[in-house]
C-alpha positions as a LaTeX table, in Angstrom:
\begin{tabular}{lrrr}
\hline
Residue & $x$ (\AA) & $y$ (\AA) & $z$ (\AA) \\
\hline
Unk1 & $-18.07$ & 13.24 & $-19.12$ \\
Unk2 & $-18.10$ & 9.45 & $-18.00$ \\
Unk3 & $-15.55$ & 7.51 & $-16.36$ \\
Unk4 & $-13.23$ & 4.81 & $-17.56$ \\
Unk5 & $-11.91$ & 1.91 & $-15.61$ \\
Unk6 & $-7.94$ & 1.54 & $-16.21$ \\
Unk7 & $-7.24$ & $-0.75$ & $-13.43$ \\
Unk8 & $-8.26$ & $-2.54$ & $-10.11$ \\
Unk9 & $-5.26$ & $-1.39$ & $-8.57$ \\
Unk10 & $-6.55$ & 0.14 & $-4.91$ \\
Unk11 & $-3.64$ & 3.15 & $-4.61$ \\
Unk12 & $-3.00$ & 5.89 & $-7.77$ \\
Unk13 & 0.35 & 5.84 & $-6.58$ \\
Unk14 & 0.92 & 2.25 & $-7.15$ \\
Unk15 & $-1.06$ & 2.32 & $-10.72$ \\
Unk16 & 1.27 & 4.69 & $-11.73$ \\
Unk17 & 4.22 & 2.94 & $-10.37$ \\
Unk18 & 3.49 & $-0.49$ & $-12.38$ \\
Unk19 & 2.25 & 1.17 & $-15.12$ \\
Unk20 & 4.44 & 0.83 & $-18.62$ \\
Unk21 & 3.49 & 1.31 & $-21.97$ \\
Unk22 & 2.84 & $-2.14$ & $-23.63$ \\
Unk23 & $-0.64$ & $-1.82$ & $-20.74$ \\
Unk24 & $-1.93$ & 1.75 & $-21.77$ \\
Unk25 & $-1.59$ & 0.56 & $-25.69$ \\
Unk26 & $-3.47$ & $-3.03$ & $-24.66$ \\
Unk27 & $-6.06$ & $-0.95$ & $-22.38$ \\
Unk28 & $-6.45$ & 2.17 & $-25.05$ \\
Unk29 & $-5.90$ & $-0.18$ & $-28.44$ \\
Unk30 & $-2.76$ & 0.76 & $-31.39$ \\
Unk31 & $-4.65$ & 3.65 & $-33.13$ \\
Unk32 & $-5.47$ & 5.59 & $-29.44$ \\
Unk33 & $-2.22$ & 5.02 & $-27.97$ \\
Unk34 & $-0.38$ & 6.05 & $-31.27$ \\
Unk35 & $-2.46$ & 9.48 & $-31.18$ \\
Unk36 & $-1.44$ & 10.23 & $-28.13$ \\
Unk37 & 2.22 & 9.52 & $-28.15$ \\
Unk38 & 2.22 & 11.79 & $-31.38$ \\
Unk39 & 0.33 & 14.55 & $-28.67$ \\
Unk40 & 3.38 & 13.41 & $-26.45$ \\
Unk41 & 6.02 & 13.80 & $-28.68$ \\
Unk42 & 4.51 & 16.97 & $-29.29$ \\
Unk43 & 4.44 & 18.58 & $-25.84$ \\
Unk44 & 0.77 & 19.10 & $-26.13$ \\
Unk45 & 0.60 & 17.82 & $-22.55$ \\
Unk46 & 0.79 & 20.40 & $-20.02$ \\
Unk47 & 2.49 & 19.43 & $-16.37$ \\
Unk48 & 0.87 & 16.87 & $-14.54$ \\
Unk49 & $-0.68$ & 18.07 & $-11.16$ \\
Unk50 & $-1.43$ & 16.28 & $-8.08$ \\
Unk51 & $-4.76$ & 17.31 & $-6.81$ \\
Unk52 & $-4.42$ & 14.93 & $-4.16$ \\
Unk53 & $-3.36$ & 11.26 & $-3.49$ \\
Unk54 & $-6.14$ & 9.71 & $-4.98$ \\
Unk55 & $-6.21$ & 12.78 & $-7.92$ \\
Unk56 & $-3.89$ & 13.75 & $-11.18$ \\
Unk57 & $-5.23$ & 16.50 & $-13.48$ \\
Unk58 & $-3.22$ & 17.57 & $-16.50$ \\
Unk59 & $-4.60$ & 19.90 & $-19.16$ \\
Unk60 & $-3.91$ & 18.29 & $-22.68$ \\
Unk61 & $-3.62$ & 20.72 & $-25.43$ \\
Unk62 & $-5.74$ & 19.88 & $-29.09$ \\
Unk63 & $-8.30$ & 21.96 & $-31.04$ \\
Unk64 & $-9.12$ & 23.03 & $-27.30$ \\
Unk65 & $-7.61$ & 22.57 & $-24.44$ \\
Unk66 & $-8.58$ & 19.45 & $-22.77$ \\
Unk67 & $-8.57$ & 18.72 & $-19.16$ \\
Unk68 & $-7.85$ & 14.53 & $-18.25$ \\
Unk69 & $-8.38$ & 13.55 & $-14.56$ \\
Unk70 & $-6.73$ & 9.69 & $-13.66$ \\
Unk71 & $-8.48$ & 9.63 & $-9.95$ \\
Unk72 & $-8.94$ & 6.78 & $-7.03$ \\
Unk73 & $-12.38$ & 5.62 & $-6.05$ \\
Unk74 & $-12.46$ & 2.52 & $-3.81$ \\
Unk75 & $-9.87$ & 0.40 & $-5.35$ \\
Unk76 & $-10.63$ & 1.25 & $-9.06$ \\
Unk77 & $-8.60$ & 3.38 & $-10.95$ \\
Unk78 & $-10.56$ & 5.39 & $-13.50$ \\
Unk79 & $-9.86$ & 8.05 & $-15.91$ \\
Unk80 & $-12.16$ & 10.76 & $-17.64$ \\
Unk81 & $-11.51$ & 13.40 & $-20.59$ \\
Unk82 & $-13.71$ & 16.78 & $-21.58$ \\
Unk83 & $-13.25$ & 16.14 & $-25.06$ \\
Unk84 & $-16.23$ & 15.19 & $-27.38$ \\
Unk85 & $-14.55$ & 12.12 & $-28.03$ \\
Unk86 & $-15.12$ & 10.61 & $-23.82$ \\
Unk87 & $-18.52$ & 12.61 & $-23.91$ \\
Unk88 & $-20.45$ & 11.98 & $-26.62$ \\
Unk89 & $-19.22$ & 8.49 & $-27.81$ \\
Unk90 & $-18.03$ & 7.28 & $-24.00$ \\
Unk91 & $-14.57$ & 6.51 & $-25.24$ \\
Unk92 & $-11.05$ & 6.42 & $-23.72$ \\
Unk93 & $-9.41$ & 9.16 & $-26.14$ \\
Unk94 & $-6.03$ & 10.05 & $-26.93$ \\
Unk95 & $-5.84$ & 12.58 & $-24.45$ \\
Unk96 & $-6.10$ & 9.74 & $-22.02$ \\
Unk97 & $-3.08$ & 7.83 & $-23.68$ \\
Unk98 & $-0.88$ & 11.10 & $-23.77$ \\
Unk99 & $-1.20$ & 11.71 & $-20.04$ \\
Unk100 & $-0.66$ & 8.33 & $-19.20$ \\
Unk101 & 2.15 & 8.27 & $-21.65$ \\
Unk102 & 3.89 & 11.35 & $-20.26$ \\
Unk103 & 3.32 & 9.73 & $-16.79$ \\
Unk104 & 5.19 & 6.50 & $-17.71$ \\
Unk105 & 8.65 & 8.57 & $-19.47$ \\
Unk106 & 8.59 & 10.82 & $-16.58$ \\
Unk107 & 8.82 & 8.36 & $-13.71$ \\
Unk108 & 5.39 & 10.42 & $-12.30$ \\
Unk109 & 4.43 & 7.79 & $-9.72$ \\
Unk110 & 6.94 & 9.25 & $-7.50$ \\
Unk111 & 5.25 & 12.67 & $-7.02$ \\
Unk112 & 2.14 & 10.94 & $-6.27$ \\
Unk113 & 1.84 & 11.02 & $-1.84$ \\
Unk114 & 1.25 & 7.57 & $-0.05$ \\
Unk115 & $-2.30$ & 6.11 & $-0.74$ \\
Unk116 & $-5.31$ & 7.41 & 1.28 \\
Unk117 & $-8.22$ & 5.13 & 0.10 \\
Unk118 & $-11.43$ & 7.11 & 0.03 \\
Unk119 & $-14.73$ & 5.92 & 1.19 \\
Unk120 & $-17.81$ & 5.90 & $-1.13$ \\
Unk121 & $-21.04$ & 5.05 & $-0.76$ \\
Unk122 & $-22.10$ & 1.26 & $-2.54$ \\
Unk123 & $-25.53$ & 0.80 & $-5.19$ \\
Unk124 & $-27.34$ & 0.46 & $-1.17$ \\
Unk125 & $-26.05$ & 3.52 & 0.27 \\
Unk126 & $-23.29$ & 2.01 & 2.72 \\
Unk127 & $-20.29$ & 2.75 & 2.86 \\
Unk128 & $-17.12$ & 0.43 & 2.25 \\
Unk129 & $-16.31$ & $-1.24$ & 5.52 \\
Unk130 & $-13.15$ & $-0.81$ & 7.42 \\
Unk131 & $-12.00$ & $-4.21$ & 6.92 \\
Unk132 & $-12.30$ & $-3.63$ & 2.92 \\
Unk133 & $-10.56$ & $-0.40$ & 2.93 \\
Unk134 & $-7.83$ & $-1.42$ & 5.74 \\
Unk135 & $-7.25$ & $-4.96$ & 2.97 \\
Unk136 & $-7.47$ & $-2.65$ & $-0.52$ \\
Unk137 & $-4.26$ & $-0.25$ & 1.04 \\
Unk138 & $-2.20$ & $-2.77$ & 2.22 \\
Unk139 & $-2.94$ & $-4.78$ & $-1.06$ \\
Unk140 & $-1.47$ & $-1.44$ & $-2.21$ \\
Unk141 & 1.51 & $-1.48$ & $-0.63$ \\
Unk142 & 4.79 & $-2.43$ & $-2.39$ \\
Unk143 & 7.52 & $-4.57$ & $-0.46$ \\
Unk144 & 10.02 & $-0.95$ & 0.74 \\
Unk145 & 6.96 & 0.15 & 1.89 \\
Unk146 & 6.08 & $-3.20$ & 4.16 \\
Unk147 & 9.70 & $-3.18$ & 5.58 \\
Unk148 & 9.16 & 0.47 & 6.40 \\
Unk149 & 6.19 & $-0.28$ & 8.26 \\
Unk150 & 7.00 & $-3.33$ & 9.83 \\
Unk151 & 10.20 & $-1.86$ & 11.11 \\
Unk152 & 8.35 & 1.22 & 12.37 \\
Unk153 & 5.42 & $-0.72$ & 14.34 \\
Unk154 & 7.07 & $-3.78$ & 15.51 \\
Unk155 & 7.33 & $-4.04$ & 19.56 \\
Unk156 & 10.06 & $-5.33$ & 21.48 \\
Unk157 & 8.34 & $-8.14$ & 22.06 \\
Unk158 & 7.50 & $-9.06$ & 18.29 \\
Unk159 & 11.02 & $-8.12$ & 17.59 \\
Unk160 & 12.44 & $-10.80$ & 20.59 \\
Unk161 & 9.95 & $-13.32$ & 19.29 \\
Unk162 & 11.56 & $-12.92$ & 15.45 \\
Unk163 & 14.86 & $-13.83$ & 17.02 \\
Unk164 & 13.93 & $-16.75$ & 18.76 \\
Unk165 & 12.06 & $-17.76$ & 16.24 \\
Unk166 & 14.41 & $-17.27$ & 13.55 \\
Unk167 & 17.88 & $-17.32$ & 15.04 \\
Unk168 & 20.58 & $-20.37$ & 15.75 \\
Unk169 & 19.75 & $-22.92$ & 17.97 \\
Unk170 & 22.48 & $-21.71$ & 20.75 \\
Unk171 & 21.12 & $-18.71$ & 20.58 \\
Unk172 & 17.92 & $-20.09$ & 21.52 \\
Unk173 & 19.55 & $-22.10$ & 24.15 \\
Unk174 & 21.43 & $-19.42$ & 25.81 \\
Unk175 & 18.30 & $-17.19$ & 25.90 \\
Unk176 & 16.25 & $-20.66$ & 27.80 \\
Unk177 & 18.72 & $-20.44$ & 30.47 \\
Unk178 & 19.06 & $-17.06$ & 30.75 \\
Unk179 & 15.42 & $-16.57$ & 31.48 \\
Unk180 & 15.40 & $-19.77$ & 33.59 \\
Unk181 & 18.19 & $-18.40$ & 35.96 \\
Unk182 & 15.90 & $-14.67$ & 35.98 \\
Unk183 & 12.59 & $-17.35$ & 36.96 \\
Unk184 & 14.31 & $-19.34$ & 39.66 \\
Unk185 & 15.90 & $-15.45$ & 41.31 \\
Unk186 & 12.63 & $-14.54$ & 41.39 \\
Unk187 & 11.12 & $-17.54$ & 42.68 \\
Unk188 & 13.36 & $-17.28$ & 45.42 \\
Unk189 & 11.58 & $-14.23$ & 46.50 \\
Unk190 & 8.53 & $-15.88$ & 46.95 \\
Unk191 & 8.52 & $-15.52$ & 50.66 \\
Unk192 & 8.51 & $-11.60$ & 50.72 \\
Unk193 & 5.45 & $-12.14$ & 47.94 \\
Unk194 & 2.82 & $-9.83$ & 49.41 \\
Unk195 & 0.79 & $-7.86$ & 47.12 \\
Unk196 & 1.78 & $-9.80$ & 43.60 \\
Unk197 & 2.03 & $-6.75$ & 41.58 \\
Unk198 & 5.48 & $-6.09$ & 41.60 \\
Unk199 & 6.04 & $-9.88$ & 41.14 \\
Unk200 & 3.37 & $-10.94$ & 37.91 \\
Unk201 & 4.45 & $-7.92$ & 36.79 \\
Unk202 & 7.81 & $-9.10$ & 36.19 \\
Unk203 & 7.75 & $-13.09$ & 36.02 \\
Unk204 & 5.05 & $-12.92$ & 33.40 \\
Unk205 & 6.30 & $-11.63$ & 30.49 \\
Unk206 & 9.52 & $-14.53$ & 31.81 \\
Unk207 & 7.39 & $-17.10$ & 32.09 \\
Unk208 & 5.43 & $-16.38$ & 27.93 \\
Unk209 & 8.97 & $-16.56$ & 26.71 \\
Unk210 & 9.70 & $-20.52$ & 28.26 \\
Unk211 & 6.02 & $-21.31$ & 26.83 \\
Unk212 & 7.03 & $-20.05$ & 23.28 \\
Unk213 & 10.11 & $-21.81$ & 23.37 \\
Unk214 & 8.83 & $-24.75$ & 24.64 \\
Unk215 & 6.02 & $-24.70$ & 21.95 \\
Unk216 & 8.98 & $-24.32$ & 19.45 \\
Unk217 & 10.78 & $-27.76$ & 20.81 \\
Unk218 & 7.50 & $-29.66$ & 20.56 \\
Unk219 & 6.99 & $-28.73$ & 17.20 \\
Unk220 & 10.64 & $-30.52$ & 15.75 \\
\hline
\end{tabular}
């Protein structure tokens, strides 16, 4: 039973999502996708499953019952069938194009759990760096899902440098002389400065928000 390439796409849950049907009948060809919209039509395809994020198995019923897998293997999409048709003459059957089918007219990519890309060994037996699997699942990721995660991981400090950044010029004023007046308080302890701690501790993180705002005036 060999596999079949479908798509570079690096998450199963994002294949599914952009898949439609004009792709599985340009992928399979007319007289394969046909076939299995007739097996569609038909009900000969029995629930879709979720194995796991990066597997679908669905059971595909013909002159036997067939079982189609659509799996994840490092940012490749594949697909493989039990019939004779994938076995013996290494074809994408209409087994294939039902399942896919069924997935499309049911919405399916929403059952389907956030992507977990799996690591495989390459041709030289190493495995796919962490760079290349960290790039291949956020390539994955669709634009709700980068707001999600941007909202959930950004720090204060990313979040005070967006508004500065991005925000009216009097807002950027009135934040310059609020930290200036906070600098020059501080400053004026500077003759109970004993230990510095307390001190850098504070007028730091003061002191990086003048240079970013002064790097922002420079740049007009």
């Amino acid at each position: 039973m060999s596999a079949h390439h479908l798509s570079n796409t690096p998450s199963l849950r994002q294949y599914f999502k952009q898949l439609d049907k004009l792709t599985i009948q340009q992928k399979l060809g007319r007289g394969i996708y046909q076939k299995g919209q007739d097996y569609y039509e038909n009900d000969a395809v029995e629930e879709l499953e979720v194995a796991d994020a990066n597997t679908v198995v669905a059971s595909v019923f013909g002159s036997e019952d067939y079982t189609v897998k659509i799996f994840a293997r490092t940012g490749s999409i594949q697909a493989k069938c039990s019939c004779p048709y994938d076995s013996e003459w290494s074809g994408m059957c209409k087994h294939i194009a039902a399942v896919l089918i069924k997935a499309v007219e049911e919405e399916f990519w929403q059952e389907i759990p956030e992507a977990i890309i799996e690591i495989e060994p390459t041709a030289k037996g190493k495995a796919v760096n962490e760079r290349d699997m960290f790039e291949a699942w956020v390539d994955s990721l669709s634009v709700d899902e980068m707001r999600h995660f941007i909202r959930k991981l950004a720090t204060p400090a990313f979040r005070e440098e967006v508004r500065l950044r991005h925000g009216s010029q009097g807002e950027r004023d009135k934040t310059f002389l609020e930290t200036k007046t906070k600098i020059q308080k501080m400053l004026g302890k500077i003759n109970r400065y004993d230990s510095g701690d307390g001190l850098d501790a504070e007028l730091l993180p003061l002191l990086e928000k003048l240079r970013a705002y002064g790097r922002k005036r420079l740049r007009r």
